[in-house]
C-alpha positions in Angstrom: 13.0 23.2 41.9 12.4 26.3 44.2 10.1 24.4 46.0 12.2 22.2 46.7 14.8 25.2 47.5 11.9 26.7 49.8 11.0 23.3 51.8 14.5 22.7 52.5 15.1 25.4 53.8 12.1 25.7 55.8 13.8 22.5 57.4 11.3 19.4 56.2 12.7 15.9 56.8 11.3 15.3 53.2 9.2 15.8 50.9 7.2 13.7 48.1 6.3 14.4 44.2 3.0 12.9 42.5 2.6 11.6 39.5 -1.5 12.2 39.8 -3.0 14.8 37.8 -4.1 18.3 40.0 -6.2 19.7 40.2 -8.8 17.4 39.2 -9.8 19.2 35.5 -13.6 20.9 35.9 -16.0 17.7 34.9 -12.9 15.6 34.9 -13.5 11.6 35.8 -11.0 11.6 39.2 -7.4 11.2 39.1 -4.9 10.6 36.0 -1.6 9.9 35.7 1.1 12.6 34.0 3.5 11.0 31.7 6.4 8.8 32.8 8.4 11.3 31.0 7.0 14.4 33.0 7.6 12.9 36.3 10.6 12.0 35.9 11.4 15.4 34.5 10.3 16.4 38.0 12.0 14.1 40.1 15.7 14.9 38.5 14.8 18.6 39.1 14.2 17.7 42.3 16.8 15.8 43.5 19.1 18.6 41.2 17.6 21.2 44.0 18.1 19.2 46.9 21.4 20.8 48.8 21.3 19.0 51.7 21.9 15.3 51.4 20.0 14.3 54.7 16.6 15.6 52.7 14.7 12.4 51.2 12.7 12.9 47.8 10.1 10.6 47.5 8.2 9.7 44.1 4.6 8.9 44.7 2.7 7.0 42.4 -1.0 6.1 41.5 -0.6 3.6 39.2 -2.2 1.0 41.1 -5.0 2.7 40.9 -4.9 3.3 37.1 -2.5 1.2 35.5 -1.6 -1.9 35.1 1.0 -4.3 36.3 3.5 -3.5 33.7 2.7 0.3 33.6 3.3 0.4 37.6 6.8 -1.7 36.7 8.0 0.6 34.1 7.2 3.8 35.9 8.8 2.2 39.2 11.9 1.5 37.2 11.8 5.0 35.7 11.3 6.7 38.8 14.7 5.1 40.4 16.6 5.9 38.0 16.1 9.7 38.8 17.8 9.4 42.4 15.0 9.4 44.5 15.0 7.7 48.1 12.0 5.8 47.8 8.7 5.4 46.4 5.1 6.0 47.7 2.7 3.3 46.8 -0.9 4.9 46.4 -3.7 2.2 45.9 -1.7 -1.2 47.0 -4.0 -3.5 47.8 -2.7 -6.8 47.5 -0.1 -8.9 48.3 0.4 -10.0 44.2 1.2 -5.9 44.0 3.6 -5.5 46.7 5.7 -7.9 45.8 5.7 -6.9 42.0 6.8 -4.0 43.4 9.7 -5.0 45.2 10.6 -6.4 42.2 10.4 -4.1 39.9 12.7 -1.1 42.4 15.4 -1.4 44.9 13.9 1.4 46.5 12.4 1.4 49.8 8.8 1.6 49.7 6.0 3.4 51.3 2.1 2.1 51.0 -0.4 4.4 51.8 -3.9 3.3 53.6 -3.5 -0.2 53.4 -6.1 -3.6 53.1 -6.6 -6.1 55.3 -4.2 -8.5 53.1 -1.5 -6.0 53.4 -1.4 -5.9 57.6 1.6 -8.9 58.2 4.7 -6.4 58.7 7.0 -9.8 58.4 5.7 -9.7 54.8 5.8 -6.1 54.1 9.2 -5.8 55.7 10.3 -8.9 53.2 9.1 -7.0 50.6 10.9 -3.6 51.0 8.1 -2.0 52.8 9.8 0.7 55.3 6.7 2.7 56.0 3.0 1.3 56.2 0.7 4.3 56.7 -2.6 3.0 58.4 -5.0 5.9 57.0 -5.9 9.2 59.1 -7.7 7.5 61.8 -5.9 9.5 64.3 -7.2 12.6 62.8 -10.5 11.1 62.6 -10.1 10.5 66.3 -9.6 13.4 67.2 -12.1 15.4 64.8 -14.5 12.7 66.8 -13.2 14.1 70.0 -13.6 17.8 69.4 -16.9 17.4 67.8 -18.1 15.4 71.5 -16.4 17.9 73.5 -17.9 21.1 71.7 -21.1 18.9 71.4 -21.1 18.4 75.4 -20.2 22.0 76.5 -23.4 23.2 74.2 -25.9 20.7 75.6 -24.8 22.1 79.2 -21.7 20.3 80.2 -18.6 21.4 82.5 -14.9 21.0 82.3 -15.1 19.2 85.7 -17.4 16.6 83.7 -14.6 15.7 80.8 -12.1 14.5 83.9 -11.7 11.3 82.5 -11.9 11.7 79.1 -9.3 14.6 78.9 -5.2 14.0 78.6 -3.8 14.9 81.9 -0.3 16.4 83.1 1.0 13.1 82.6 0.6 13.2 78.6 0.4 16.8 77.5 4.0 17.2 79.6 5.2 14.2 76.6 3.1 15.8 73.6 3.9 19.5 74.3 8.0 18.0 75.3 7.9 20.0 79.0 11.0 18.6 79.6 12.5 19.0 76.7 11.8 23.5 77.2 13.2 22.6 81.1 16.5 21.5 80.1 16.6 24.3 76.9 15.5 26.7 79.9 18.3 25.6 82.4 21.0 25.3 79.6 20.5 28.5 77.8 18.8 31.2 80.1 20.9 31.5 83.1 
């Protein structure tokens, strides 16, 4: 609950709760699941903390992973029932899944890293998949990019050198929201 109270007031958007064991026990064999019982004990306090309305509570499950088709119904069902917004899908792979899981929660879902068999939005969207995380390839991108810039200055390279390969006014102006600091500039420091 006070993390809850702490994130909220720290102003996030939202905020999910796991029902994956961590930390992973000393010699343990990966991830487990809690209880259904302890995370839903977790979700209610949750949503009890939540003041503001507008913040979304979001269960996340592994059960895919580690249970079967029943278990992920039950704990889907569960989970609703505690108030939550929606529900994070770790570990759906197929199709079969996905739509079990629509069935089983009217609950928005969330899948995290998905297949191949899971890239037709029309279907997802049909089976009340709001949010379809691709994986952390844009990190990855840019880990990439930092490693070949640093790489290039240490084998002898220049800054005139990374010309093309750099963002230029165009695109830092939208990622760093120049205009946006203009306007708060003219508006408020007159």
């Amino acid at each position: 609950m006070r993390t809850v109270e702490e994130l909220e007031a720290a102003g996030v958007a939202g905020l999910t709760i796991e029902d994956t064991v961590l930390p992973i026990p000393f010699g343990g064999q990966g991830e487990g699941l809690i209880s259904v019982e302890e995370m839903v004990g977790k979700l209610r306090a949750a949503v009890a903390a939540r003041q503001d309305p507008s913040l979304v509570v979001i269960g996340r499950s592994s059960v895919l992973r580690h249970g079967s088709l029943p278990e992920a119904e039950k704990r889907l069902h569960a989970y609703q029932e505690t108030g939550i917004d929606a529900i994070f899908l770790a570990g759906a792979s197929t199709r079969a899944e996905v739509e079990a899981m629509h069935r089983a929660t009217r609950l928005p879902l969330i899948l995290g890293g998905s297949t191949p068999e899971l890239a037709d939005r029309t279907f997802l969207a049909a089976n009340g998949v709001r949010i379809s995380l691709q994986g952390h390839q844009p990190f990855y991108a840019a880990a990439k990019a930092v490693y070949d810039t640093l790489k290039y200055f240490r084998e002898g390279g220049t800054p005139a050198g990374l010309k093309d390969k750099v963002a230029g006014a165009e695109l830092l102006n939208i990622a760093l929201r120049q205009n946006d600091y203009k306007n708060w500039q003219q508006s408020y420091l007159r």
